[in-house]
Structure formats: structure tokens, C-alpha cells
Residue frames as qw, qx, qy, qz and C-alpha x, y, z in Angstrom:
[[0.856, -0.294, 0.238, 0.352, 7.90, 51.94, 5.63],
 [0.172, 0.877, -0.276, -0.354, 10.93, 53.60, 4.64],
 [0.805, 0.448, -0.383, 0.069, 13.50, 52.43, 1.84],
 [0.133, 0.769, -0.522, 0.345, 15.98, 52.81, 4.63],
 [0.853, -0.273, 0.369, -0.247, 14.41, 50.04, 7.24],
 [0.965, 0.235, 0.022, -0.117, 14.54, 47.72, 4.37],
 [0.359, -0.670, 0.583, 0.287, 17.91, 45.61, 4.69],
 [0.894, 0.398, -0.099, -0.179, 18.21, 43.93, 1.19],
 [0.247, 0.572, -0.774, 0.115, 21.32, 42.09, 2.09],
 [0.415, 0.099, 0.834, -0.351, 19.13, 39.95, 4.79],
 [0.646, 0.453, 0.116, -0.603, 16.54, 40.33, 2.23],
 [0.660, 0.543, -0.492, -0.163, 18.82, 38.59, -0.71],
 [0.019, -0.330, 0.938, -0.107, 20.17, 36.04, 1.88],
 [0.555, 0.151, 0.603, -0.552, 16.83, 35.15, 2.64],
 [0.797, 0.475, -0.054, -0.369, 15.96, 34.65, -0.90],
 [0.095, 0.479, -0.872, -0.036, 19.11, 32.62, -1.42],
 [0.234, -0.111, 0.896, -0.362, 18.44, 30.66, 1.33],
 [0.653, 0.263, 0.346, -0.620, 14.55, 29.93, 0.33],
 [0.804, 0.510, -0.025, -0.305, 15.09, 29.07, -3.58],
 [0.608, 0.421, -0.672, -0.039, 18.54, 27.23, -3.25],
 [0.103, -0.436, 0.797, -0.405, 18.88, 26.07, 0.23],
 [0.716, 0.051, 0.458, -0.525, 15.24, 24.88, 1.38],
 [0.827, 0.369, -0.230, -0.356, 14.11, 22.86, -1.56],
 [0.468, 0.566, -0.675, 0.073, 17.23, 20.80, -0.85],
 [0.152, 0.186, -0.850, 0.469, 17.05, 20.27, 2.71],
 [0.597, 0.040, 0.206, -0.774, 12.76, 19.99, 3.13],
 [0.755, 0.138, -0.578, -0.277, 12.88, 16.37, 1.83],
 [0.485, 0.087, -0.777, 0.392, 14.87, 15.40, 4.64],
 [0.158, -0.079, 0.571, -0.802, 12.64, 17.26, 7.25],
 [0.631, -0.012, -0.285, -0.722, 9.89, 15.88, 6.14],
 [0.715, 0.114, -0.671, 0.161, 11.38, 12.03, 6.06],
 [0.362, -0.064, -0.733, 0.572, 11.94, 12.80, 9.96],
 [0.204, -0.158, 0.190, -0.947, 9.14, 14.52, 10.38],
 [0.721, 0.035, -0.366, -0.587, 7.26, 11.42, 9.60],
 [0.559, 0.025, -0.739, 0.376, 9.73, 8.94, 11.64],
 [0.140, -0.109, 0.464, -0.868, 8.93, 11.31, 14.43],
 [0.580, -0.031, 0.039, -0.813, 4.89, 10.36, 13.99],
 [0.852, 0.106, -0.462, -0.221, 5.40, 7.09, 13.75],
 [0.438, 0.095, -0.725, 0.523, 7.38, 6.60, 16.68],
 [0.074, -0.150, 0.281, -0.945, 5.04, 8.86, 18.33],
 [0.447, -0.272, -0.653, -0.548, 1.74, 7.11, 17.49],
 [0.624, -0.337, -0.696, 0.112, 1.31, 5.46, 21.06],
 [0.255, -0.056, -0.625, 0.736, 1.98, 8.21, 23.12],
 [0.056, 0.606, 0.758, -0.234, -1.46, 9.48, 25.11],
 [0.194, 0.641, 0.155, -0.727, -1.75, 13.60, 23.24],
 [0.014, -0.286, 0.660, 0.695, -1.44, 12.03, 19.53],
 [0.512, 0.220, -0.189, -0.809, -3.88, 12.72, 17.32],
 [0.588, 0.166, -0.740, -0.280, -4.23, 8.89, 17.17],
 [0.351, -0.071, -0.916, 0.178, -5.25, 8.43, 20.41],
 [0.138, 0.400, 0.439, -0.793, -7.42, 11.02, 21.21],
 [0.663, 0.331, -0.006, -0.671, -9.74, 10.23, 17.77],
 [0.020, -0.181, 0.942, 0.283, -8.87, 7.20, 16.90],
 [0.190, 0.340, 0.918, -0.073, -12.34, 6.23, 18.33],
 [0.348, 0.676, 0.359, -0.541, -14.04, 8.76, 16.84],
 [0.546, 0.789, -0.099, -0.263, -12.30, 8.67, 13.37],
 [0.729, -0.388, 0.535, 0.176, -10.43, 5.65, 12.98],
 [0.786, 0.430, 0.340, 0.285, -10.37, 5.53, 9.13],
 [0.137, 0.971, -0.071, 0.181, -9.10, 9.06, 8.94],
 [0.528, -0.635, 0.541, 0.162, -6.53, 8.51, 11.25],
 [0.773, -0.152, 0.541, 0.295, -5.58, 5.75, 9.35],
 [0.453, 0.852, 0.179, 0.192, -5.93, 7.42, 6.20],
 [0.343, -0.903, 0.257, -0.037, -3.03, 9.67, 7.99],
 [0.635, -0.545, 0.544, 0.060, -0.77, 7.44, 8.93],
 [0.854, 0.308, 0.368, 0.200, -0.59, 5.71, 5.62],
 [0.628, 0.685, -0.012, 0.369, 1.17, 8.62, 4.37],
 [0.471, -0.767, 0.435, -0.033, 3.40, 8.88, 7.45],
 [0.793, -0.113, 0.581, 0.142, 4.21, 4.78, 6.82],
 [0.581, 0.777, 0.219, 0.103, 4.65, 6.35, 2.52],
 [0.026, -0.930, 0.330, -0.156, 6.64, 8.89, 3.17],
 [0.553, -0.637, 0.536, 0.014, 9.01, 6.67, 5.74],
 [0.823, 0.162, 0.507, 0.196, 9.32, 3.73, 2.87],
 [0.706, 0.671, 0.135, 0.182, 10.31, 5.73, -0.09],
 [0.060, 0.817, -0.571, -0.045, 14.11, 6.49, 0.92],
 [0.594, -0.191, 0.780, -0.047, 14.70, 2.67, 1.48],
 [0.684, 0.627, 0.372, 0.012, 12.39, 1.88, -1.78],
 [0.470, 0.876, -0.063, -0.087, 14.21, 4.66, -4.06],
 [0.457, -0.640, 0.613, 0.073, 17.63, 3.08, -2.66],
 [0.621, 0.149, 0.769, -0.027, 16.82, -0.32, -3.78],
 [0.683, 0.651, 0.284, 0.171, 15.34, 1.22, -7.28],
 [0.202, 0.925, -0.321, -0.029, 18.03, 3.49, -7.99],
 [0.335, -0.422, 0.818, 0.203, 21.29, 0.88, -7.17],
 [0.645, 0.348, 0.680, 0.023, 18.51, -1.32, -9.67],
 [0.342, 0.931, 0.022, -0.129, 18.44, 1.51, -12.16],
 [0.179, 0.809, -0.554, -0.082, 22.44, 2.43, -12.11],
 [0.256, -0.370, 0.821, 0.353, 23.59, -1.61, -12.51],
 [0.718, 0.384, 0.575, -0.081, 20.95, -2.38, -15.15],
 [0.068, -0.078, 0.383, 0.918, 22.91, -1.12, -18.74],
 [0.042, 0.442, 0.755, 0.483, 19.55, -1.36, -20.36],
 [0.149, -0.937, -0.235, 0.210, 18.28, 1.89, -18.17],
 [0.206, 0.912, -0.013, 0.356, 21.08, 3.54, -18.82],
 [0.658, -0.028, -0.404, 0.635, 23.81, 2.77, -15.72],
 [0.291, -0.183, -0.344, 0.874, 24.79, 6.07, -14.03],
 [0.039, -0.058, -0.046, -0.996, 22.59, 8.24, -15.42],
 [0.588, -0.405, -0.591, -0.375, 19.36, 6.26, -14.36],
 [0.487, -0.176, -0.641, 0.566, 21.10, 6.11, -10.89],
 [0.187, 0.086, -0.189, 0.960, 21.31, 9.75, -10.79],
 [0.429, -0.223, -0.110, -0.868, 17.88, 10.38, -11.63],
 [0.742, -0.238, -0.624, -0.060, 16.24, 7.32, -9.82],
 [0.485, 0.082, -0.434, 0.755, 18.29, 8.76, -6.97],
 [0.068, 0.073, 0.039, 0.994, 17.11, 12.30, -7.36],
 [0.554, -0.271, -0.621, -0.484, 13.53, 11.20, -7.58],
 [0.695, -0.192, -0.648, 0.244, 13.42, 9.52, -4.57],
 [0.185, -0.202, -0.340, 0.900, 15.07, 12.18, -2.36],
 [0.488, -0.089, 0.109, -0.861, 11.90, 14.91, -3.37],
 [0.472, -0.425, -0.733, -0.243, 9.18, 12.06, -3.35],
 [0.283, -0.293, -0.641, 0.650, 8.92, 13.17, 0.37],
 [0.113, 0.073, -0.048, -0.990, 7.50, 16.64, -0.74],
 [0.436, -0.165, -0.478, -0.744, 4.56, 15.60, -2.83],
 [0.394, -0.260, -0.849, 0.238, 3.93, 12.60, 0.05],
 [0.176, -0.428, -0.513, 0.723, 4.04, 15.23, 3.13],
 [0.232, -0.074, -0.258, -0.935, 1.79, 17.84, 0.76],
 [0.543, -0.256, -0.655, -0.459, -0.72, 15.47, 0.62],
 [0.516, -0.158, -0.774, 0.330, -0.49, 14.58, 4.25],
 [0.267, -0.091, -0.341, 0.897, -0.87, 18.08, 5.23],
 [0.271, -0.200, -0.344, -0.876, -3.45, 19.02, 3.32],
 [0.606, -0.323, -0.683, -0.248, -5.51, 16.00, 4.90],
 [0.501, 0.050, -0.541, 0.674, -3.76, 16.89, 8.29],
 [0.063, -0.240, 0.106, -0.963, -5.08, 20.37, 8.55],
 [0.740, -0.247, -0.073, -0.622, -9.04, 18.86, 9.29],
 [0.757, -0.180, -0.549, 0.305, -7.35, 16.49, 11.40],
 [0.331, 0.165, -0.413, 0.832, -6.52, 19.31, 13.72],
 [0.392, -0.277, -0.161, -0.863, -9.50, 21.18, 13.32],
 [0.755, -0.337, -0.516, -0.222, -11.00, 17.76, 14.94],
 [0.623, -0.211, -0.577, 0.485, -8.85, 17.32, 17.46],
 [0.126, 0.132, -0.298, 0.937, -8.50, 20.97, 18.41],
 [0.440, -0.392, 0.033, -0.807, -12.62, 21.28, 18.79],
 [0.780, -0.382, -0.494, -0.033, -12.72, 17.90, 20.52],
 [0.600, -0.184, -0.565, 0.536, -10.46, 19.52, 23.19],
 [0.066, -0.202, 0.158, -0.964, -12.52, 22.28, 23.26],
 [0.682, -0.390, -0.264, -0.560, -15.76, 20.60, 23.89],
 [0.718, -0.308, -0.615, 0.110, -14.35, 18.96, 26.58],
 [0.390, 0.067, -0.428, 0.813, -13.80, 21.80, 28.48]]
């Protein structure tokens, strides 16, 4: 590869975009990414109805950090307005960070989900190969 291919103007937006943009807006895709599975639960290709009977704790095991994930903007609401009118936390600056908190909690949730996720596929993906 020459030096010339290489466009480091896409190259330096791209890195912008990765180390200020994402990190900002991946809490919030997560948070719907999780409303989305939970609304989804019932329909007949989700991973919850096509192992449920074979792997019903797993599943659930799943879903708990779907139902985690979906509670902790509502929750961090509630503790953060608790945080910024208590003086004895500190008022604004407990908000902020009570706030701030809250918004990434999604990350570490949907890590954890994924990680558990990934051999949730693996099941599903050889149970629709052996039926073929």
C-alpha cells in the first residue's frame, strides 16, 4: 500500500469521530438496543423462542440484562434529581455526576450482555443448522 492511497483526512475524521463522538452516543444505542429486545421477545425468530425450551435459564439469564440495561435511565433519573436536591451530597455537582453515571451504565450492562450473547448465538445458529 502506497502512502498516497492513504487519505489521512478520512483517516483523522474517523478517529475524531471514534474517540469523541461514539463513546457519547453508544449509551443511547445500546438503551434502544435493549427496548428493541424486549419488545421483540414474543415474536416467533427470537432467540427466546426458538431455545427457550432448550435453555430457559440462559435465556433468562439474557434478558435480565436487557430488563438492567432498560431500568437504569429511569433509576439514574430518580437518583440523580435525589443527588442534586439533597445539600448533604453536594446539590449540582452530585447531579452532574449521578447524571453522568447513569447515561454510560448502559456500556458496562450491554458488555456483559454480549459477552453472554455471543454463546447464545452459537446455540441458536447450530440449532438451525441441525434442523436442516
Amino acid at each position: 500500500m502506497d502512502l498516497k492511497q492513504i487519505d489521512f483526512g478520512k483517516a483523522l475524521l474517523k478517529v475524531l469521530e471514534l474517540i469523541i463522538v461514539k463513546p457519547f452516543t453508544l449509551p443511547w444505542h445500546v438503551y434502544k438496543s435493549a427496548l428493541l429486545n424486549l419488545s421483540n421477545a414474543n415474536s416467533e425468530d427470537s432467540e427466546e423462542k426458538v431455545l427457550s425450551v432448550d435453555f430457559p435459564l440462559f435465556i433468562w439469564f439474557i434478558r435480565m440484562f436487557d430488563a438492567l440495561i432498560a431500568m437504569t435511565y429511569p433509576i439514574g433519573i430518580i437518583l440523580a434529581l435525589i443527588a442534586g436536591l439533597n445539600e448533604y451530597t453536594g446539590g449540582f455537582a452530585s447531579f452532574l455526576v449521578t447524571a453522568a453515571i447513569s447515561y454510560f451504565a448502559p456500556l458496562g450492562l450491554g458488555l456483559v450482555r454480549e459477552l453472554y450473547q455471543i454463546s447464545l448465538k452459537a446455540l441458536l445458529y447450530l440449532k438451525i443448522i441441525s434442523k436442516k
